[in-house]
N, C-alpha and C positions, 0 to 999 in steps of 0.2 A: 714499720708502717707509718707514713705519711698525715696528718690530717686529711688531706684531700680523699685518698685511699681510704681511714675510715670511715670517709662523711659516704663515700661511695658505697663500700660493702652495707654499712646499717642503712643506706636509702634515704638518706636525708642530705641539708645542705651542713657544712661545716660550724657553720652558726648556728645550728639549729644543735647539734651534736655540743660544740661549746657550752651552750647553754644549759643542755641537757645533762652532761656530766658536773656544772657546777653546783644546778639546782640536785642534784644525788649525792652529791661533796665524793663524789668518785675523782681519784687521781686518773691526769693524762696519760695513761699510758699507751695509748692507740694499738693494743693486740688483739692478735684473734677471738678468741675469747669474751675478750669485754665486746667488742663487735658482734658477734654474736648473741649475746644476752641483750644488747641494745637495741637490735635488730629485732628482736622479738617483743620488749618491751615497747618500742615504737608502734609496732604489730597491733599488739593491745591498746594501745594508748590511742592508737586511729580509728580501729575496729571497732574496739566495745565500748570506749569511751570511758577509761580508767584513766584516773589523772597520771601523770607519772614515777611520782615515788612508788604508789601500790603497783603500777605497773609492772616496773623495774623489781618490785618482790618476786612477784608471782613471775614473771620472766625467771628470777633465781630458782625459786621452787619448780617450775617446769623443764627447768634445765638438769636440775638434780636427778630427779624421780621420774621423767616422761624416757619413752621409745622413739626414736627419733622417723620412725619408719610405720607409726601410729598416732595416731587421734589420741588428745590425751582431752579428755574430761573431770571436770570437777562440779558439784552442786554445792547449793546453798544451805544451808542450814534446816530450813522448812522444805527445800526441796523444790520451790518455787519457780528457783532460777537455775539452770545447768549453763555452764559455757563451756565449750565443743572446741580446742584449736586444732587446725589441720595443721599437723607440724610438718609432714614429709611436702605440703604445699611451702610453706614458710621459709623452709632449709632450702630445697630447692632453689625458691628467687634467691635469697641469701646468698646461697653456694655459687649463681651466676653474676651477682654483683660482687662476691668476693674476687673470682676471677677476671669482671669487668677492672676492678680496681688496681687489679696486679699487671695487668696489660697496658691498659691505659692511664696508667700512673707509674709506669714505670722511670724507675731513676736515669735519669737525662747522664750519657756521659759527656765530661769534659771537653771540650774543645772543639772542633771543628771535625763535621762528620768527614769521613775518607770519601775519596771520588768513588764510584761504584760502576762509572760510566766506562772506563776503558778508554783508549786515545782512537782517534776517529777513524785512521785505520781498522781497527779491531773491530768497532760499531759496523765500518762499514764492510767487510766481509761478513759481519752476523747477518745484515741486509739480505747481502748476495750479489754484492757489486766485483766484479774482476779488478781488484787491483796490484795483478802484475804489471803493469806498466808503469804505473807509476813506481812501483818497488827497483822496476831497471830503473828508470829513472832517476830515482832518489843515489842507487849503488853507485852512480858515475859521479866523476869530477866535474863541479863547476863548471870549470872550464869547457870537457866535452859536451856539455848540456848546450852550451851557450855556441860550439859550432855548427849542433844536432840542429838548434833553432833559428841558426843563420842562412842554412842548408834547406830547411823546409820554409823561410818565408822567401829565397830565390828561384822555389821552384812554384811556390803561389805565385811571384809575379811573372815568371814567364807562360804558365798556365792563365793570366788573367790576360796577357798579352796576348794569347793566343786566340782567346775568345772576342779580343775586337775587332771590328771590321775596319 
């Protein structure tokens, strides 16, 4: 996986991702996984308003212990505070910018893409243009092309001859 691809799947920009795994002294590895936990930790980090180290925690810890197909809750000590994440919401965007990533970041191949077009023949019977004529055409020799076209412009002039007064 790419930088680009993970700044995409976690929903942030590259730089922003950079920064985010230096300030965690997290190694670049750009896998799934760590994108995933980052994704959720950003989650937290936007939503609730956890700075990022404890976010990036408790991203571990929900990672560990949560149903991914359930609400996982935790409170506060006195009970005061509860915080609620929807994960099957969370996973989901995740899951569609993971696959946005892998599509639209896909590895470029080398060289020059191949014609896809087909030579203008081919285009032009997909059309729906007749062209057997031109195919007799093409099958003859030079040579007889050039008496076929000597033959039909002395019969245009004697046809334009005809038409004077």
């Amino acid at each position: 996986m790419t930088l680009g691809q993970f700044a995409v799947a976690v929903g942030a920009s590259p730089r922003w991702v950079l920064n985010a795994l230096t300030r965690l002294r997290v190694p670049r590895r750009y896998d799934e996984p760590l994108a995933r936990r980052l994704a959720l930790a950003k989650a937290l980090h936007d939503s609730a308003a956890f700075s990022l180290p404890p976010a990036w925690e408790k991203a571990g810890r929900i990672l560990a212990e949560a149903d991914y197909f359930k609400d996982w809750a935790t409170e506060s000590d006195d009970g005061s505070v509860t915080l609620v994440v929807h994960l099957p919401r969370i996973f989901t965007n995740y899951q569609a910018r993971l696959a946005l990533s892998r599509t639209h970041f896909a590895p470029k191949r080398r060289g020059r893409a191949p014609s896809r077009r087909g030579s203008a023949i081919e285009r032009a019977r997909a059309y729906g243009i007749d062209v057997t004529l031109l195919d007799t055409q093409l099958a003859q020799a030079p040579a007889q092309r050039v008496r076929e076209m000597d033959a039909n412009n002395q019969a245009l002039g004697e046809l334009r001859k005809s038409l004077r007064p």
